[in-house]
TIRO-947204 format. One record per residue (C-alpha): x, y, z. Coordinates in steps of 0.25 Angstrom, whole numbers, plus 5000, padded with zeros to 4 digits. Layout:
<sites>
XYZ/...
</sites>
This chain:
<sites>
504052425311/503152305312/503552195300/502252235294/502452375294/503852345288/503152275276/502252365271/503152455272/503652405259/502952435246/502652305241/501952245252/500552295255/500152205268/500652135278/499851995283/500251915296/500051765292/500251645302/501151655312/502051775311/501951785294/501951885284/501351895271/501552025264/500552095251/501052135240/500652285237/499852285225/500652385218/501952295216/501252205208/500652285198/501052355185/500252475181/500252495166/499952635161/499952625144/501052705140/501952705151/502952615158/502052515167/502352535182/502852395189/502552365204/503852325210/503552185210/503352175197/504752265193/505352145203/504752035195/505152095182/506552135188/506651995193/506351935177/507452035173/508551975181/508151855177/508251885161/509551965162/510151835169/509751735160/510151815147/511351855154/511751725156/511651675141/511051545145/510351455133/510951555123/510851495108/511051585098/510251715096/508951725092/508751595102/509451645115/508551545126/508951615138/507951585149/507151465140/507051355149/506151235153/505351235164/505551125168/506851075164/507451215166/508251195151/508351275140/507051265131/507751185118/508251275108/507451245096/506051245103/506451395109/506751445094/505251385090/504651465100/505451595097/504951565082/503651525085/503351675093/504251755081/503251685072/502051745081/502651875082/502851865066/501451815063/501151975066/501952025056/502352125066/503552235063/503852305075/504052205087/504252235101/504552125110/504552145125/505552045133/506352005122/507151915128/508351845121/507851885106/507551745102/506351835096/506851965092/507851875082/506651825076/505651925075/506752055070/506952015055/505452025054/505252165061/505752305059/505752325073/505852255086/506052325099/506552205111/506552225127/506852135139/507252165152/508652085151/509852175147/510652055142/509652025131/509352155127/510652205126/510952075118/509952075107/509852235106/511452215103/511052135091/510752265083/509752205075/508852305066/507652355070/507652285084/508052375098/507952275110/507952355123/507852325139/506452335144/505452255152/504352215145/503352325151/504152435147/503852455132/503452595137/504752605142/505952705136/506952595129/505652525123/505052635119/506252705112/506452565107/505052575102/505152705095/506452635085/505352555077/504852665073/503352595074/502652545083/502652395087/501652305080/501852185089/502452175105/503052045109/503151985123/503651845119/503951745133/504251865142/502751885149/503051765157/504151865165/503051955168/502651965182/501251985180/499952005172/499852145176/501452165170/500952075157/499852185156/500552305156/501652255146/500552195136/499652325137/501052425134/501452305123/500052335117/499952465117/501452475110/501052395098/500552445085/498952415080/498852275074/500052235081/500352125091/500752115106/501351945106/501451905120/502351765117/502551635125/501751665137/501551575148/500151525149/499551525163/498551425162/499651315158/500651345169/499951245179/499951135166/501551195165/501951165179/501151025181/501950975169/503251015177/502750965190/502550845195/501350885205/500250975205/500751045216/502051055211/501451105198/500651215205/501751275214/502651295201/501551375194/501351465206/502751485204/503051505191/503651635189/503251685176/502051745171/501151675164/499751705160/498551645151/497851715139/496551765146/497551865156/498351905141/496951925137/496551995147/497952095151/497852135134/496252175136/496652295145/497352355133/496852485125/497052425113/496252315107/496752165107/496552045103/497451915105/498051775101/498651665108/499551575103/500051425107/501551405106/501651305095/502951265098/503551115092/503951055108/503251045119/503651125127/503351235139/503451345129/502251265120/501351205130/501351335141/501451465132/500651545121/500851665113/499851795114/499551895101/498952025106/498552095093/498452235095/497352335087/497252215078/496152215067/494852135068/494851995064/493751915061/493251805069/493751665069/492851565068/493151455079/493251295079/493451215090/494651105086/493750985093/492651025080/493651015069/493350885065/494450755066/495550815058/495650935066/497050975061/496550965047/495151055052/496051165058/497151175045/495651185036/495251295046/496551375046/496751375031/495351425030/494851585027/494251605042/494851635054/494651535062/495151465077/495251335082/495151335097/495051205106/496451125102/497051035114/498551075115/499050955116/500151005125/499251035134/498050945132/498250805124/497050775120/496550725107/496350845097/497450905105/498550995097/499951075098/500151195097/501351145087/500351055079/499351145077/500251245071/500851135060/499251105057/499251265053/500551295049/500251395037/498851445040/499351575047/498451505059/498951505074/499051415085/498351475098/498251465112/496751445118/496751565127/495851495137/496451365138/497951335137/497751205132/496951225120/497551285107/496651345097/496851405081/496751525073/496851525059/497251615053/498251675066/497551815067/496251755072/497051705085/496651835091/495551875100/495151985107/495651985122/494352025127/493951885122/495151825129/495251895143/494851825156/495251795169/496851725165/497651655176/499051705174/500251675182/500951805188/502351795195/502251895201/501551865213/502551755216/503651855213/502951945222/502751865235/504151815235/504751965233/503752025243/504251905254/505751945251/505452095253/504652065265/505851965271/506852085268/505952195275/505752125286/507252085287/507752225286/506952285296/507352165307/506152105306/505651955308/505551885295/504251805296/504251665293/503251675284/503051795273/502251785264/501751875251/500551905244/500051975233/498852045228/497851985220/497952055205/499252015201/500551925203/499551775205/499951645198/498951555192/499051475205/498351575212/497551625204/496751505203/496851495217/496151625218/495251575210/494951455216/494851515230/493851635224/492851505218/492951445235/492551565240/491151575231/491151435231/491251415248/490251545247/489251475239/489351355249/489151435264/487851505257/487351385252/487051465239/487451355229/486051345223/486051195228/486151125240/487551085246/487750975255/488151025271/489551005270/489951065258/489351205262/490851235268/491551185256/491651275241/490351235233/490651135221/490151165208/489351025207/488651105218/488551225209/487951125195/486651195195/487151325195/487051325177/485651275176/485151375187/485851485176/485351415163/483951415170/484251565173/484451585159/483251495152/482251565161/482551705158/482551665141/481351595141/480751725150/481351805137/481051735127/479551735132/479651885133/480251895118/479051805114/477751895118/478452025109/479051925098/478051815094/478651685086/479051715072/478951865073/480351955074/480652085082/481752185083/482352205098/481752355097/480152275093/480352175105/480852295115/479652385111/478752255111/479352225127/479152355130/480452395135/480652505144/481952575135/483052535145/482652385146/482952385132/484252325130/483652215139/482852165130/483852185117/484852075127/483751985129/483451975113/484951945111/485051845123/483751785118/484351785103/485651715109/484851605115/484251575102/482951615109/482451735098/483151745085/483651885080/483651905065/484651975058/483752115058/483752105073/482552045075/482051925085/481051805084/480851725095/481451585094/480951505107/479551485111/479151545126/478651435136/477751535143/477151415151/478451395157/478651445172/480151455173/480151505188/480351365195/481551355187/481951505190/481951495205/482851355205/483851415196/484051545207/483951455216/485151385211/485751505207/485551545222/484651645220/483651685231/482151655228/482151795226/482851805215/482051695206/480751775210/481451905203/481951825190/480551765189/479751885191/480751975181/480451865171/478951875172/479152025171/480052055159/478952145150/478852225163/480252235167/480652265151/479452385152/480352425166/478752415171/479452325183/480852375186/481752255189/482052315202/480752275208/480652135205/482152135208/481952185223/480452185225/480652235239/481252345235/482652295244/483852315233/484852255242/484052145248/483452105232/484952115229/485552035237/484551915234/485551895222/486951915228/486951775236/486751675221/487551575217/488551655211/488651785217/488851705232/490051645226/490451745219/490551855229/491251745237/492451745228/492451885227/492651895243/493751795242/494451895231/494352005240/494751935251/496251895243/496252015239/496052085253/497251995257/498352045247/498252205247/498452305258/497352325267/496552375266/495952305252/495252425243/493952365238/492952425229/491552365225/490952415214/489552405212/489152345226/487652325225/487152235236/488452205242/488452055240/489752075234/490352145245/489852055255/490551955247/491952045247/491852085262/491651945266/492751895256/493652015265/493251975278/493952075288/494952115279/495252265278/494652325267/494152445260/492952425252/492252525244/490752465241/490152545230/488952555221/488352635211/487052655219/487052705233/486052625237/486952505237/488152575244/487152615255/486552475257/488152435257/488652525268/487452495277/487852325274/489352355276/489552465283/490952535284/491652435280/491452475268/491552605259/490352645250/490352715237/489552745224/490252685212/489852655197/490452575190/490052655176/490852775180/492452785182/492552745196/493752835201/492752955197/491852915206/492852915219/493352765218/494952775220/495752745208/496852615211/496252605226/495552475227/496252345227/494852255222/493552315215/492252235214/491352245203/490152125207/489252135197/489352265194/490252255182/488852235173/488452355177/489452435170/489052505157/490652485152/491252365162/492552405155/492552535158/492052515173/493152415175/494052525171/493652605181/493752505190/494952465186/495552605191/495152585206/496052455207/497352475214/498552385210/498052255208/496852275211/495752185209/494052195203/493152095205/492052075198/490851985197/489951975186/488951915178/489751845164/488551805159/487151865154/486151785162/484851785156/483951785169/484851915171/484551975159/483051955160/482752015173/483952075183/484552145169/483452245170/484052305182/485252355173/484452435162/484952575160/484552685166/484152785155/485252855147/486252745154/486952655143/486952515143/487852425151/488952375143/489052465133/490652495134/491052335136/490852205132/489352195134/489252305123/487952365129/487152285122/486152225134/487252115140/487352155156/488552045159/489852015153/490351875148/491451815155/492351845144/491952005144/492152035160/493551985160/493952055147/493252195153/494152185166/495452155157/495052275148/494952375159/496452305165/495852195175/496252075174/495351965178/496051855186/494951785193/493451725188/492451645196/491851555196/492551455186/491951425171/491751275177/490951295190/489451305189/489651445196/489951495181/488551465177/487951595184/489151665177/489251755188/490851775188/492051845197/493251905191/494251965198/495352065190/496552115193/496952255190/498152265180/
</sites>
């Protein structure tokens, strides 16, 4: 048996690479990473993960075994430590923290508690007085055995990981309270986790167990976004800093990845989080935050907002008038001084003395660490976590854990079978799970290269670069045009409505939407066009809409103005062909006909009646050339962590620019790629491009995929480019797409975050329904009422509901390549 033969021959390892000069490097099978979570039942752990809790496990029962930093009972500080020092946490600043969180937990008024990695008790002592029920669990004997000895009333403290609440000795626990638990706490235990995917399957089981209107508290996590400011405080270079974050071996993660793992519940959520408002300064204050799930909560009113730089000189005195007020309110923008000492900068400890009394809590900014922010009174902390989920950055260890146990298991094979031992054996893992935040923003970075090196071989940079840096990544000051070019899209396309609206609604005289859609003459399925334009038109202060829903023009039409000069520079820029600004311009000039459906939008769209050819003009701007480009790099890692062959599926294939983009990405890797569309006209023109390297179906993305032939948990990476808007439910679809994914699986999507108003004048026509077909959107965000794209908050909150979790966007809000608002994300199957 050859060495590679031998390898993957075990059941962990899913390829075998030769690298260098006689080495090895060995995959990871996906499977060993995962967790998969069914409700109700016991999750099911891929052998890596069981290691890496096994491996927590020994280390608890050691350290509780060995009775080190014992004080007295309810303040047992086995295993507190500095980081950097490596010394016991003083005493007195550990029985803060433990009373700060008791306080939290308190704050709830709840009555039956069950907390999940209890540890030493330092909470238990304080919480049971105030409960008639607690149930404890922790995967150390020694504990458990010591505190369920205690005998005190109303409290059963049993062995358990923390994902097996489902289990037999939790649930029989469970079944002694007699009700149902009204709050579920995980208080300084996630950082033990091995993975997002692990945190998943505990938080969706801990939310399902608790009782309406109660509160799952996920306690003194360790913020992702601050471990690179952790570690530069320890180190004293940046490499040095660097290298001890990619090692660090805990899980830490940010509020977006909370946010978006509690979106994929059944249940409806909304959630808080809290700064640590401890009196030192210390790791446990500066690095960590509390997280309130509420659970079936009632509906709150609004807050109304102020930004802390606006609160006048006196700001403390401002922000006590505000909290003592009637009306919820929040406070956002506050420096930390901790972490950012600037003027108007604040504590977490001074703030809570300025609201001590006011029932008003101190609150982490859940899209910048630094920042603190205020919400009197506590209950108007919460937010939906639709609102918050987004692509997070969180740290996993268990890809570290990972590679090091698969190069042992490799060594040891190899060893047993009297084989030579390269001198160099390395370990890879796949993609969706087990990264640090080290490479995750490496991935990142590399994805930008790619579109950005792209941009700079096609020249399609919408301005002119200098000879030598064509080989190089284009620069954004290279890109500084790009947001006029849009802005001109936009004012084009307004001033072409508003001088539509204008000849049916003359100055000073108001009309409903169903008077101005008779007055245009609108064919019946163009109708919701025309009802998004009033509102777009209303939201731009251009026509004003009275409280009896009708409008009155509130601009004057420049109808001597010629806007197509202006029109071609702006594509030009954008990097449209000449082409495309003649399509634009001539669909402007012709809205009453288009409205009347008396000119399809196909036929100025591809006047030569060639689909592909007219298509393809608009694959090759700006955005989409760079775009693409990153997507083939994502493909490509992919390709090099799974097993070959690597399962591909592209939904909604059209003119292939996108596959072109992920075959070149591949290169000569092997692969199996399914290309699909809805029509077969497009699956044809594909086969006849590509050939028999690929495979050919018909695919809709508005019916479950499986039922149409589509193998259920087969495909290793989906793409969905710009196809996703085309869904009538996106939530739904990504469901269904969500169940071809095999462990670990990836979806790539590219899409449109913003409604573009040239879009919206002329290419929108294309996607009028068909008679007796419902409008897009009418099952998600977009609520069916005319809006085609999602915002950059919605997309991301679609893919965690349907239990994707988004770990990469591009481009970066800063670039110029924002402006078109043409976006990558990449998500990884929980």
């Amino acid at each position: 048996m050859t060495p590679d033969e031998l390898l993957l021959a075990h059941p962990w390892i899913a390829r075998v690479d030769h690298t260098g000069v006689g080495g090895l490097a060995v995959t990871a099978e996906p499977t060993t990473l995962t967790v998969r979570h069914e409700p109700g039942h016991l999750p099911v752990l891929g052998d890596l993960v069981a290691e890496h809790l096994e491996h927590w496990g020994e280390v608890y029962d050691w350290t509780y075994r060995s009775g080190r930093d014992t004080n007295r009972p309810d303040l047992d500080l086995s295993g507190w430590r500095a980081t950097d020092t490596g010394k016991p946490l003083p005493a007195e600043h550990m029985a803060e923290w433990a009373d700060r969180t008791a306080e939290l937990v308190l704050q709830h008024r709840p009555s039956q508690v069950v907390e999940l990695g209890c540890g030493t008790g330092m909470l238990l002592h304080r919480l049971h007085p105030h409960l008639k029920g607690y149930v404890g669990t922790d995967i150390a004997e020694p504990v458990v055995a010591r505190l369920d000895a205690l005998g005190l009333p109303g409290v059963k403290v049993v062995r358990a990981a923390a994902h097996e609440i489902n289990g037999e000795a939790v649930r029989s626990a469970l079944a002694g309270l007699g009700e149902r638990p009204d709050c579920v706490l995980l208080n300084s235990v996630t950082q033990c986790f091995p993975s997002v995917a692990y945190l998943a399957a505990v938080l969706r089981d801990a939310i399902d167990a608790v009782a309406p209107g109660g509160v799952v508290i996920v306690g003194d996590v360790r913020h992702s976004g601050l471990l690179g400011e952790h570690c530069r405080r320890l180190e004293p270079t940046a490499d040095a800093a660097e290298q001890r974050a990619a090692a660090d071996t805990e899980l830490l993660f940010d509020p977006a990845t909370l946010a978006a793992v509690a979106a994929g519940t059944n249940r409806r959520v909304t959630i808080s989080f809290h700064a640590k408002t401890l009196t030192a300064d210390t790791e446990l204050t500066r690095y960590r935050f509390d997280a309130v799930l509420h659970v079936d909560a009632p509906a709150s009113p609004a807050a109304t907002v102020h930004a802390w730089n606006e609160l006048g000189p006196d700001r403390a005195a401002a922000l006590a008038a505000l909290a003592a007020g009637d009306d919820p309110v929040r406070v956002t923008g506050i420096p930390n001084g901790l972490l950012r000492p600037v003027p108007g900068a604040e504590s977490g400890t001074s703030l809570r003395s300025m609201l001590e009394g006011t029932g008003s809590a101190v609150l982490l900014d859940p899209a910048d660490p630094t920042l603190l922010q205020v919400a009197a009174p506590a209950w108007a902390a919460a937010m939906p976590v639709d609102s918050l989920a987004g692509v997070g950055r969180p740290h996993e260890p268990l890809g570290a854990f990972a590679r090091a146990r698969l190069v042992e298991v490799a060594r040891r094979e190899l060893r047993r079978a009297g084989l030579p031992v390269p001198g160099e054996l390395a370990a890879r893992i796949p993609d969706g799970a087990g990264r640090d935040t080290i490479s995750l923003a490496e991935d990142a970075a590399e994805a930008d290269r790619a579109g950005r090196l792209a941009l700079a071989r096609t020249g399609r940079t919408g301005a002119r670069l200098p000879a030598d840096q064509a080989a190089e990544p284009v620069p954004d000051p290279a890109l500084a045009h790009l947001p006029h070019a849009i802005r001109t899209f936009d004012e084009i396309a307004l001033r072409a409505l508003v001088t539509l609206m204008s000849g049916v609604l003359p100055q000073r005289v108001s009309r409903t939407a169903e008077d101005l859609i008779a007055a245009l003459g609108t064919a019946p399925r163009h109708e919701w066009i025309v009802r998004r334009w009033l509102e777009v038109l209303s939201a731009e202060g251009l026509l004003r809409r009275d409280s009896g829903g009708r409008y009155e023009v509130t601009a004057v039409p420049d109808r001597a103005r010629d806007d197509g000069d202006d029109l071609a520079r702006a594509c030009a820029a954008l990097g449209y062909p000449d082409e495309m600004a003649v399509f634009f311009r001539t669909a402007l000039t012709h809205l009453p006909e288009l409205l009347r459906d008396e000119i399809p939008a196909q036929a100025l769209l591809f006047p030569d009646g060639d689909l592909l050819t007219s298509l393809s003009k608009d694959q090759h701007n700006v955005s989409n050339t760079y775009l693409n480009a990153a997507l083939g790099h994502v493909l490509a890692r992919a390709a090099g962590t799974r097993a070959r062959p690597l399962r591909v599926v592209e939904l909604g294939g059209g003119a292939g620019g996108s596959t072109m983009a992920a075959l070149d990405g591949l290169g000569n890797s092997e692969v199996d790629y399914l290309f699909s569309d809805v029509s077969r006209f497009f699956t044809m023109a594909a086969k006849d491009r590509f050939g028999d390297r690929l495979r050919y179906a018909l695919l809709d993305i508005n019916a479950d995929l499986v039922a149409q032939g589509a193998r259920r948990g087969g495909v290793d990476v989906v793409i969905a480019a710009n196809v996703l808007h085309c869904a009538r439910n996106a939530g739904r679809s990504l469901r269904w797409i969500g169940e071809l994914l095999a462990p670990g699986g990836l979806v790539v999507v590219t899409e449109a975050i913003r409604e573009h108003y040239l879009v919206l004048a002329t290419m929108q026509f294309l996607m009028s329904p068909r008679e007796g077909q419902p409008d897009l959107g009418m099952g998600d965000r977009r609520g069916g009422r005319g809006r085609v794209f999602f915002t950059g908050r919605e997309l991301p909150a679609e893919l965690a509901e349907a239990g994707l979790r988004p770990i990469l966007e591009l481009p970066g809000a800063a670039s110029p390549l924002a402006a078109p608002a043409q976006h990558l994300f990449v998500a990884a199957k929980l």
